[in-house]
KOLKERO-959632 format. One record per residue (C-alpha): residue number from 0; residue in three letters; chain; x, y, z. Coordinates in nm, 4 decimals, decimal comma, padded with zeros to 6 digits. Layout:
NODE   n res chain        x        y        z
NODE NUM ala     A        X        Y        Z
...
This chain:
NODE   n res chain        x        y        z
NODE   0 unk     A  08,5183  02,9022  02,9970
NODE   1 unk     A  08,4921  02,9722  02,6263
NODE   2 unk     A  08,2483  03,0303  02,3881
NODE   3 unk     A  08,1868  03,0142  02,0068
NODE   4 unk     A  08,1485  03,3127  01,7835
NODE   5 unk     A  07,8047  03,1793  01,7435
NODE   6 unk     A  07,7332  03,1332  02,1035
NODE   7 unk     A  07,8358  03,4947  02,1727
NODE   8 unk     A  07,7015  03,6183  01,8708
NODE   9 unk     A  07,3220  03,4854  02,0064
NODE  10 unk     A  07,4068  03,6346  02,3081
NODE  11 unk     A  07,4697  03,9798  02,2319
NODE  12 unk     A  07,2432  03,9942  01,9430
NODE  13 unk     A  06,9639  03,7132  02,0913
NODE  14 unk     A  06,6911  03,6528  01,7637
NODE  15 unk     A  06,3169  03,6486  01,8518
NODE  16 unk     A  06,2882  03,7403  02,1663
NODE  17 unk     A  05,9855  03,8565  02,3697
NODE  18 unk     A  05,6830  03,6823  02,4120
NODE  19 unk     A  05,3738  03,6196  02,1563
NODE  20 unk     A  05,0523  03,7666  02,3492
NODE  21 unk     A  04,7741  03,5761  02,1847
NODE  22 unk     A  05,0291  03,2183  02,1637
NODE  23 unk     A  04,9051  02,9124  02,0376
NODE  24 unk     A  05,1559  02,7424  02,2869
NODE  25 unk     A  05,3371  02,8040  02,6065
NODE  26 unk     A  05,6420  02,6469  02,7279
NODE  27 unk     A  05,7809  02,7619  03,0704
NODE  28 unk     A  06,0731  02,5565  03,2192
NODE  29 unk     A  06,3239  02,5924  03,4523
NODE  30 unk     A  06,6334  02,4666  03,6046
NODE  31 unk     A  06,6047  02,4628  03,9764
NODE  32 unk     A  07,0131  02,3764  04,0124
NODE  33 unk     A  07,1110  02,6598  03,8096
NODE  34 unk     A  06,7921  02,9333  03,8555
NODE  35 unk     A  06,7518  02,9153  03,4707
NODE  36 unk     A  06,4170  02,9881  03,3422
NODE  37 unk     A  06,2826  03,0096  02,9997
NODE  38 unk     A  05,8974  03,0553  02,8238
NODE  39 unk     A  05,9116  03,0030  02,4748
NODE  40 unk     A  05,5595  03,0961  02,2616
NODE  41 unk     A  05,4687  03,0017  01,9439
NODE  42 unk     A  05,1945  03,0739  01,6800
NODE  43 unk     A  05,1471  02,7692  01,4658
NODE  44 unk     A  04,9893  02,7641  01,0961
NODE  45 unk     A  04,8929  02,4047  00,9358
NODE  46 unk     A  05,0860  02,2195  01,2154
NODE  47 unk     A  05,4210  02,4287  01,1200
NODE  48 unk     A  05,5391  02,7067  01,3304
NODE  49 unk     A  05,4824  03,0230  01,2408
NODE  50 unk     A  05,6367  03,2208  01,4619
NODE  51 unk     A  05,8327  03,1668  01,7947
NODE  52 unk     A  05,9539  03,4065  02,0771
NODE  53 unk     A  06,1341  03,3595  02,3926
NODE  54 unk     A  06,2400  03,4871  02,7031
NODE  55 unk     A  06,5202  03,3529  02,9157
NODE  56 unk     A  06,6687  03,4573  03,2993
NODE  57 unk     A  06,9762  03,2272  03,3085
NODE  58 unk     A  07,3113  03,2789  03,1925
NODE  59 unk     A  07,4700  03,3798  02,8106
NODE  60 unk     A  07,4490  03,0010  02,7199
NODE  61 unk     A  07,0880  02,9871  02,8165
NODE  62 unk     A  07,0086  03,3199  02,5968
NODE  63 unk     A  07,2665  03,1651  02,3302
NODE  64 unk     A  07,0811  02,8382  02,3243
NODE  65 unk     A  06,6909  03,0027  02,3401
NODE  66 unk     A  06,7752  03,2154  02,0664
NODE  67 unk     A  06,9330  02,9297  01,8564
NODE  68 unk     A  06,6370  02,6500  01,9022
NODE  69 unk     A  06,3631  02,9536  01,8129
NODE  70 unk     A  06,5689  03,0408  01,4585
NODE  71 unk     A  06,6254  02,6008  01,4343
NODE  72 unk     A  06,2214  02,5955  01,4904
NODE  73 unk     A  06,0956  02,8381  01,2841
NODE  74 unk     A  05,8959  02,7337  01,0144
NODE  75 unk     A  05,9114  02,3055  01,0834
NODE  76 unk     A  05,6499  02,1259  01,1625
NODE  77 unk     A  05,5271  02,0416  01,5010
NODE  78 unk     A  05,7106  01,6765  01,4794
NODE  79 unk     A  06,0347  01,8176  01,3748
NODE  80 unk     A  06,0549  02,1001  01,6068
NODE  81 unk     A  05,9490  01,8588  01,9113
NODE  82 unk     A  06,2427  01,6135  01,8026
NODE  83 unk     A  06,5228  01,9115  01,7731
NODE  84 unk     A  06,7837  01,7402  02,0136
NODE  85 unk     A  07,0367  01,9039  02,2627
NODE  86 unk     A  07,3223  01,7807  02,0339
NODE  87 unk     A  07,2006  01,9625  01,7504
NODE  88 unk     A  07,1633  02,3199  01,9202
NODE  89 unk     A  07,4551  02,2931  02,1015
NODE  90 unk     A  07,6335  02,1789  01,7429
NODE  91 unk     A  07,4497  02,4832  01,5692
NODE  92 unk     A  07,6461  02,7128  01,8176
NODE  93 unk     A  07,9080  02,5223  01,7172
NODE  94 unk     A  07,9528  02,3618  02,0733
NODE  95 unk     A  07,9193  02,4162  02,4265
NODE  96 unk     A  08,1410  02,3676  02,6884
NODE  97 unk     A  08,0269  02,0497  02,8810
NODE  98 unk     A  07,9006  02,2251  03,2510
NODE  99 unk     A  07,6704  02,4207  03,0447
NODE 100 unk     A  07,5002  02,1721  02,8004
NODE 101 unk     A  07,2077  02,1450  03,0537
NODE 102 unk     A  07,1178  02,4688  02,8664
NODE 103 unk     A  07,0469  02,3306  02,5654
NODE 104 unk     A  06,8385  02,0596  02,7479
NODE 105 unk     A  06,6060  02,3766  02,8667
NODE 106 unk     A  06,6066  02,4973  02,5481
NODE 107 unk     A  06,4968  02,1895  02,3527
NODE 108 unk     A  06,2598  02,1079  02,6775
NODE 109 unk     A  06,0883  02,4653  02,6693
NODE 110 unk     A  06,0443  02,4458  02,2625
NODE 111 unk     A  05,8421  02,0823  02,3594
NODE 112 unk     A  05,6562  02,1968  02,6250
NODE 113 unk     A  05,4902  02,4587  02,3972
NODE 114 unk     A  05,4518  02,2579  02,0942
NODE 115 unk     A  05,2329  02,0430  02,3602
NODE 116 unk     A  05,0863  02,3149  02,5161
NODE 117 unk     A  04,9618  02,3838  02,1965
NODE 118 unk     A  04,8437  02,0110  02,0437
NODE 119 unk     A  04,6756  02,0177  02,4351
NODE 120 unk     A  04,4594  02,3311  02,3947
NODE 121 unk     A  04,3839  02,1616  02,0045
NODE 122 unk     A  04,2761  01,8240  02,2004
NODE 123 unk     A  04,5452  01,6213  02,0516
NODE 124 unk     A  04,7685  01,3386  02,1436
NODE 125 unk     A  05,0768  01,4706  02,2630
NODE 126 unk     A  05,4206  01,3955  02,0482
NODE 127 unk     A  05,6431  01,3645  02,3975
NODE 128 unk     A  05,4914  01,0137  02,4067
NODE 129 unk     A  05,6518  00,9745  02,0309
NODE 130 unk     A  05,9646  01,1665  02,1634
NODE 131 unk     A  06,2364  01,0628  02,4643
NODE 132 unk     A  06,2968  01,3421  02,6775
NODE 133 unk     A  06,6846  01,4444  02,7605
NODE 134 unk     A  06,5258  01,4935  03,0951
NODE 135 unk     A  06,3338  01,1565  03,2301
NODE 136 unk     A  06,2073  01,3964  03,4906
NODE 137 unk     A  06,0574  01,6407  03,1806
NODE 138 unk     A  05,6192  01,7141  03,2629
NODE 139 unk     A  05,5543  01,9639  02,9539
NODE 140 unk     A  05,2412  02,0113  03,2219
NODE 141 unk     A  05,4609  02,1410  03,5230
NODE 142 unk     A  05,4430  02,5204  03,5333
């Protein structure tokens, strides 16, 4: 199977990871098929993010792609980072090959699941309502 530059590149050298202690928002997801698991925390500042930190136990692609969506994220609103699409991170690593584009599903799923983590603790309507899933069986509440 091969990679991108880019995917490789976010694998050896993954941005932002770790995890944000006093978060605003928690996403934890996982892939029960593959074993991949990801939490993805962010601070948020005037309904933008702020900052955003992740940690992954899954394969290169699912480092690759967690590192990607948290330097795509960084500094959009809540809206736009909700909406950031599997297509789009796996086209900012400049592809993925096809058995591992359920990555950038996780990816994309964890980054929601926080943003509504976060609008949750706030006590506001959630934007997965606004958004279709890649995943119709996606509960930003599972944990």
């Amino acid at each position: 199977m091969l990679y991108s530059d880019t995917v490789m590149d976010h694998f050896n050298n993954p941005r932002n990871v770790g995890v944000i202690t006093d978060a605003d928002g928690v996403g934890e997801v996982g892939n029960p098929t593959c074993g991949d698991m990801m939490k993805i925390t962010i601070t948020v500042e005037d309904d933008r993010i702020a900052d955003i930190k992740f940690q992954t136990l899954g394969c290169g692609a699912a480092i690759a792609t967690s590192s990607i969506v948290t330097e795509m994220a960084k500094g959009m609103t809540l809206q736009e980072a909700a909406a950031i699409t599997k297509q789009e991170v796996a086209d900012a690593l400049g592809g993925l090959p096809s058995p591992k584009m359920h990555c950038s599903v996780l990816a994309t799923d964890g980054l929601k699941a926080a943003v509504e983590d976060y609008l949750a603790k706030q006590g506001r309507e959630p934007i997965s309502s606004k958004i279709e899933s890649a995943d119709p069986n996606f509960d930003p509440h599972a944990h």
